[in-house]
C-alpha positions as CSV (number, residue, x, y, z in Angstrom):
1,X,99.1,110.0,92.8
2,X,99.9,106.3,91.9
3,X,103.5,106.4,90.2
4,X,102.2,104.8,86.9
5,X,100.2,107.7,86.7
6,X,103.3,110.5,87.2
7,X,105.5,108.7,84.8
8,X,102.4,108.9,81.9
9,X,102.5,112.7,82.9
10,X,106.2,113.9,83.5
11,X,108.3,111.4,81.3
12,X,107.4,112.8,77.8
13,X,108.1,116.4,79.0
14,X,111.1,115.7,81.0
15,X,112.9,113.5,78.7
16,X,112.2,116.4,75.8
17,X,113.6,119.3,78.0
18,X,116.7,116.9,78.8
19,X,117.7,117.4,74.9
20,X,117.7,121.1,74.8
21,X,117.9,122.4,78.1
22,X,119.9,120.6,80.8
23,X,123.3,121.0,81.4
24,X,124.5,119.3,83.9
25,X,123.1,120.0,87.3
26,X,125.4,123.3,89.3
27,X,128.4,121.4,91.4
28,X,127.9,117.8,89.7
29,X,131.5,115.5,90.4
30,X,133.1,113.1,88.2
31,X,132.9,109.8,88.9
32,X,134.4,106.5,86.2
33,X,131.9,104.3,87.5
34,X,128.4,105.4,87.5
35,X,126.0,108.9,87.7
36,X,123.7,109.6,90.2
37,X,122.9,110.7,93.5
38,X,123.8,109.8,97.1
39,X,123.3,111.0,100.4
40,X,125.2,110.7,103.1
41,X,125.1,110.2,106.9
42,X,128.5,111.9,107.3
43,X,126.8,114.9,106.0
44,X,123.9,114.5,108.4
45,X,124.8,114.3,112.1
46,X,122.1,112.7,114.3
47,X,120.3,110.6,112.3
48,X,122.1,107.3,112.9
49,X,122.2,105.1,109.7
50,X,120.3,104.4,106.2
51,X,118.2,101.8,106.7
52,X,116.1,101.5,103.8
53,X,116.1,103.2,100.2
54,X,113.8,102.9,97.6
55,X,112.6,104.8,93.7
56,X,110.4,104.3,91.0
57,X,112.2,104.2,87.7
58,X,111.2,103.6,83.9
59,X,113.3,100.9,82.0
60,X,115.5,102.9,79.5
61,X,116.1,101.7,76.1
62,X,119.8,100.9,74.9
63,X,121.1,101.2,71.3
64,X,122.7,98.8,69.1
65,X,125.4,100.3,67.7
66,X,127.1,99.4,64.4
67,X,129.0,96.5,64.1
68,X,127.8,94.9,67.9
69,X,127.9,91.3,68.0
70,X,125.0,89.7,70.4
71,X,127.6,86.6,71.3
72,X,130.0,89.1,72.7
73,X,130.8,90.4,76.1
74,X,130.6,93.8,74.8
75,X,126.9,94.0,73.5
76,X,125.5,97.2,75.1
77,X,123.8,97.4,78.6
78,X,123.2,99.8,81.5
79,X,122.1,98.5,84.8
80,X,120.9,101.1,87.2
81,X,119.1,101.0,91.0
82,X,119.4,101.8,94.5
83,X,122.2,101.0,97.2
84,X,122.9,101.4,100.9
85,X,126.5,101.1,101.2
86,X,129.4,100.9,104.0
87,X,131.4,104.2,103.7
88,X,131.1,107.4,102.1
89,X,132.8,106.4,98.7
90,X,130.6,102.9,98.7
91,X,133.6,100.2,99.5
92,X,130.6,97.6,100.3
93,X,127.3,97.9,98.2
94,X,124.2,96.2,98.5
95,X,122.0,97.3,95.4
96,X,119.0,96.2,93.7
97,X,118.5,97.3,90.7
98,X,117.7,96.2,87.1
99,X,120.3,95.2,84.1
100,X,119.0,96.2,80.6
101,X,120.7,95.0,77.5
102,X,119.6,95.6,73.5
103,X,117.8,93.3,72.5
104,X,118.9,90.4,70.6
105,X,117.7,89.3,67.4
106,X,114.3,87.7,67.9
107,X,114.5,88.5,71.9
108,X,111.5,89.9,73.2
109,X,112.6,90.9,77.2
110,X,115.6,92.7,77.2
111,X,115.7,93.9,81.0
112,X,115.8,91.8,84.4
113,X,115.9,92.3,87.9
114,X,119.3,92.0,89.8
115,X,121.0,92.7,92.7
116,X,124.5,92.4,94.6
117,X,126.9,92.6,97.3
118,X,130.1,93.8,95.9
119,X,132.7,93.8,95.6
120,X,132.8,90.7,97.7
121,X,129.8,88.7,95.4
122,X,129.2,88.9,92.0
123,X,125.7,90.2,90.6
124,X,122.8,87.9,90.8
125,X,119.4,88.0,88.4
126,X,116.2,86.9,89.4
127,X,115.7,83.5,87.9
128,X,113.4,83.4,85.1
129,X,111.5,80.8,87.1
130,X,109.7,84.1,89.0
131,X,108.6,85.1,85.5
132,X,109.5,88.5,86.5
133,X,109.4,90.0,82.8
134,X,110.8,93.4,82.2
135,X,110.8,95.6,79.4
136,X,111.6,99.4,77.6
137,X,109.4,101.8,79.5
138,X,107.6,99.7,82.2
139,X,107.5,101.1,85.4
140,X,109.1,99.2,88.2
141,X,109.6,99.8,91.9
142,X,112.7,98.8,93.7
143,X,114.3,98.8,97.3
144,X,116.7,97.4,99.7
145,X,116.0,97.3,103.2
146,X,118.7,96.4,106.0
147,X,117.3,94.4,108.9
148,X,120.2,93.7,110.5
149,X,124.1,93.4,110.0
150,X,123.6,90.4,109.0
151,X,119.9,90.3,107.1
152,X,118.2,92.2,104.7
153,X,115.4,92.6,102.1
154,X,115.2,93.6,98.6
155,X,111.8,93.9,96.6
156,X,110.9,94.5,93.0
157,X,107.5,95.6,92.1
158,X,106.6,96.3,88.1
159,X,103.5,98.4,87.6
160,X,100.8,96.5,85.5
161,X,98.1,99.3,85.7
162,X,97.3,102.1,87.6
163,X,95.6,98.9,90.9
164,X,98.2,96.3,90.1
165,X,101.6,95.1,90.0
166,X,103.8,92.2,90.2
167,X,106.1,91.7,93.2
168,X,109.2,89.8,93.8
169,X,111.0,89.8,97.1
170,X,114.7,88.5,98.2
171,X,115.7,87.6,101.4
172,X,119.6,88.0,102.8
173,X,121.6,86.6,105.2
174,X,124.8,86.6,106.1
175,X,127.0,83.9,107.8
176,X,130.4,82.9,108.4
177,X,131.9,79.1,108.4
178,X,135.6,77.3,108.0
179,X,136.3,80.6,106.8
180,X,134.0,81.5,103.7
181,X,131.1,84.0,104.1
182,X,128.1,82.8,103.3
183,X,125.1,84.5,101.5
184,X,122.1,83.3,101.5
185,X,119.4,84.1,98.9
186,X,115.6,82.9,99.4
187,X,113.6,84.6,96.5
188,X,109.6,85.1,96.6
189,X,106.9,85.3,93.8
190,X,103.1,84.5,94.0
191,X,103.4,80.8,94.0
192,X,107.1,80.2,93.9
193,X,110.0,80.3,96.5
194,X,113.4,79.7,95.8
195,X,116.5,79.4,97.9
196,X,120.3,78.9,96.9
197,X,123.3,80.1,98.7
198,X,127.0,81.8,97.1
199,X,130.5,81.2,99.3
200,X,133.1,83.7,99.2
201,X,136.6,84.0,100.8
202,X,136.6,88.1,100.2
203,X,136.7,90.2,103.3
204,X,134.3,87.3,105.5
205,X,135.8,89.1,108.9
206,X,134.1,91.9,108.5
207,X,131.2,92.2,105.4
208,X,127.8,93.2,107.0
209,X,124.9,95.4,105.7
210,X,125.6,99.2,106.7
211,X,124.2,102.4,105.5
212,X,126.9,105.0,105.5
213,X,125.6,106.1,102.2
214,X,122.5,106.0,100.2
215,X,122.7,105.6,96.2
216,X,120.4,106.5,93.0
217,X,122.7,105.3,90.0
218,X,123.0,104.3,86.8
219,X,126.2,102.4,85.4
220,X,127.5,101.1,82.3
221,X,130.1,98.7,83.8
222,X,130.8,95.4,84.6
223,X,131.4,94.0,87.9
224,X,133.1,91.2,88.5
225,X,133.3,91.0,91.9
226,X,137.0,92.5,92.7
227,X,136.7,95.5,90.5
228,X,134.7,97.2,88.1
229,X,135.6,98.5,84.2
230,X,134.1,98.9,81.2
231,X,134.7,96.9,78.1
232,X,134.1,97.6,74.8
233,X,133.0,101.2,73.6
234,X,130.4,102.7,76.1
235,X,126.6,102.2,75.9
236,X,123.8,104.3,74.4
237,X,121.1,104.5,76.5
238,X,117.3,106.6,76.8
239,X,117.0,108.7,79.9
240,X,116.2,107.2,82.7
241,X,113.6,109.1,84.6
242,X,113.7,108.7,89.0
243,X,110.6,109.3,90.8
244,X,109.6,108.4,94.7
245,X,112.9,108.7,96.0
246,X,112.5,107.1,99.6
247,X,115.4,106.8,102.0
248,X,114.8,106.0,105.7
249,X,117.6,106.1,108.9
250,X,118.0,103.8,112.1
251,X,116.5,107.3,114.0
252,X,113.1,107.0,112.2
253,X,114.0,109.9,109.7
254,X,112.5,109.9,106.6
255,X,113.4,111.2,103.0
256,X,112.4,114.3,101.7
257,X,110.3,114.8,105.1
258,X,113.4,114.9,107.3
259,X,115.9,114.9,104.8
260,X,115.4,117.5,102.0
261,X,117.1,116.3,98.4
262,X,118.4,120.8,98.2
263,X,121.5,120.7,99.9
264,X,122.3,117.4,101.2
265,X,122.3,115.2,98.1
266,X,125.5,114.6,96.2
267,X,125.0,114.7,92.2
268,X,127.5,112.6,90.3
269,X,128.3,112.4,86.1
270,X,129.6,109.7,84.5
271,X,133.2,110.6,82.4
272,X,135.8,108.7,80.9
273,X,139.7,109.4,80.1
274,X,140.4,110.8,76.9
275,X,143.4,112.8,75.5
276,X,141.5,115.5,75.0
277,X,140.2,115.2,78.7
278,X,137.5,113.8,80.5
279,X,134.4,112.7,78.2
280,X,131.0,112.9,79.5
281,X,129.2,109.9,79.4
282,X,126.0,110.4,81.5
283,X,124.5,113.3,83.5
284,X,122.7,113.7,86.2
285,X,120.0,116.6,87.2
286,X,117.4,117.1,90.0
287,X,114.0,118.3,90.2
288,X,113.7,119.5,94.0
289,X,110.5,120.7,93.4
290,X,108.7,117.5,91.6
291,X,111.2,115.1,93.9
292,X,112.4,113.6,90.5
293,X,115.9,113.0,88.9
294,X,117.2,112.2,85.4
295,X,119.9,110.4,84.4
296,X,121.1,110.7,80.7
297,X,123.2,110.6,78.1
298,X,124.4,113.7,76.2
299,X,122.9,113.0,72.9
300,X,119.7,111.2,74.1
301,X,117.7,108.9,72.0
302,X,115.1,107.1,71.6
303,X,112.3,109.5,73.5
């Protein structure tokens, strides 16, 4: 079934049960940074390495909360995606994903594609150029593919209807001169290719594109490229419903064929220090039988 078509049937019900029924899923750990799910090769002997991961996700909506000023660094957002990473706990990421802001007054779009490779380069958008609109509740598609230590492949699709969609691909690679590593980005839309490259002086002796680890997450921090942290009180956000999990190794195993979600996957929920304790700030829970996952807040909105 085309995922459009799951999303018109499963979000409304999910995202209602969310409110009154899920508690966080059984043996979910605290993380500061994001929720989610990973899996792991560590946990996995024989398969090699992630090679490629991908999902289908529905653009949440985030709140404006009282007293919010658009012209400040603290105006609400969420960004959320997929990573293959170097190491179990992520120390390298490369992600593509999509950040989503309130809108501002008068703003129309209020999502756009991105993607990184932290912590040794900051996050990147797709330029407006690519026209690459995205919006509360559209459907979009996203994956990052490893083709090499050296080279990879992210790609964006949004869902137009139930035959079409809109597609924008990025092309990595990864070099080393006088000392700087060197990324470059060549970005492709119907009609339009763009190229540019970023220098760094972080780790250039030995950042590559591994697969350790395999990430579904959502986050509401900021990364800045050395470390990440929240500013501002934390966002307000819709659930974010995850369907079409695919994750693929260097041995040709594929995920959920070869590589069941029950019993492998690691569940994560957002907290943050209190005096009281930790706070929750987002949960995650899995469908094993629909192959879906939800990430939300615990007082959802806007459904």
């Amino acid at each position: 079934m085309h995922q459009l078509q799951i999303f018109k049937q499963a979000a409304g019900l999910f995202l209602l049960l969310s409110i009154y029924s899920f508690p966080g899923a059984f043996g979910n750990k605290n993380r500061k940074d994001l929720c989610g799910v990973s899996m792991h090769t560590s946990n996995i002997p024989g398969v090699g390495n992630f090679s490629a991961i991908d999902a289908t996700w529905r653009v949440p909506e985030v709140a404006v909360r009282p007293g919010d000023n658009p012209n400040s660094s603290t105006w609400p957002h969420v960004n959320h995606g997929v990573a293959l990473c170097c190491g179990d706990d992520c120390s390298t990421k490369l992600s593509a994903g999509i950040f989503v802001s309130a809108p501002e007054p008068g703003q129309r779009y209020m999502a756009t594609a991105m993607f990184e490779l932290s912590p040794v380069f900051l996050s990147m958008l797709i330029s407006e150029s690519h026209h690459f609109y995205l919006n509360s509740s559209d459907v979009i598609r996203t994956r990052a593919e490893i083709l090499g230590p050296h080279k990879a492949q992210l790609t964006f699709s949004r869902f137009v209807d139930n035959t079409s969609n809109v597609t924008v691909t990025v092309d990595l690679g990864l070099a080393t001169k006088d000392g700087e590593t060197i990324l470059s980005v060549d970005t492709h839309s119907d009609g339009l290719d763009l190229h540019y490259t970023r220098s760094s002086h972080r780790n250039h002796e030995q950042l590559e594109f591994c697969g350790d680890s395999a990430w579904w997450w959502l986050s509401d921090y900021s990364t800045d490229g050395e470390k990440t942290g929240s500013q501002g009180a934390r966002s307000q956000f819709a659930p974010v419903l995850v369907a079409g999990h695919g994750l693929q190794t260097t041995e040709k195993k594929l995920f959920p064929a070869d590589l069941p979600l029950s019993g492998m996957a690691r569940f994560w929920d957002m907290v943050q220090d209190t005096a009281d304790g930790p706070e929750l700030l987002c949960s995650t829970k899995g469908f094993v039988d629909t192959g879906m996952t939800m990430f939300y807040p615990p007082h959802p909105w806007g459904v």
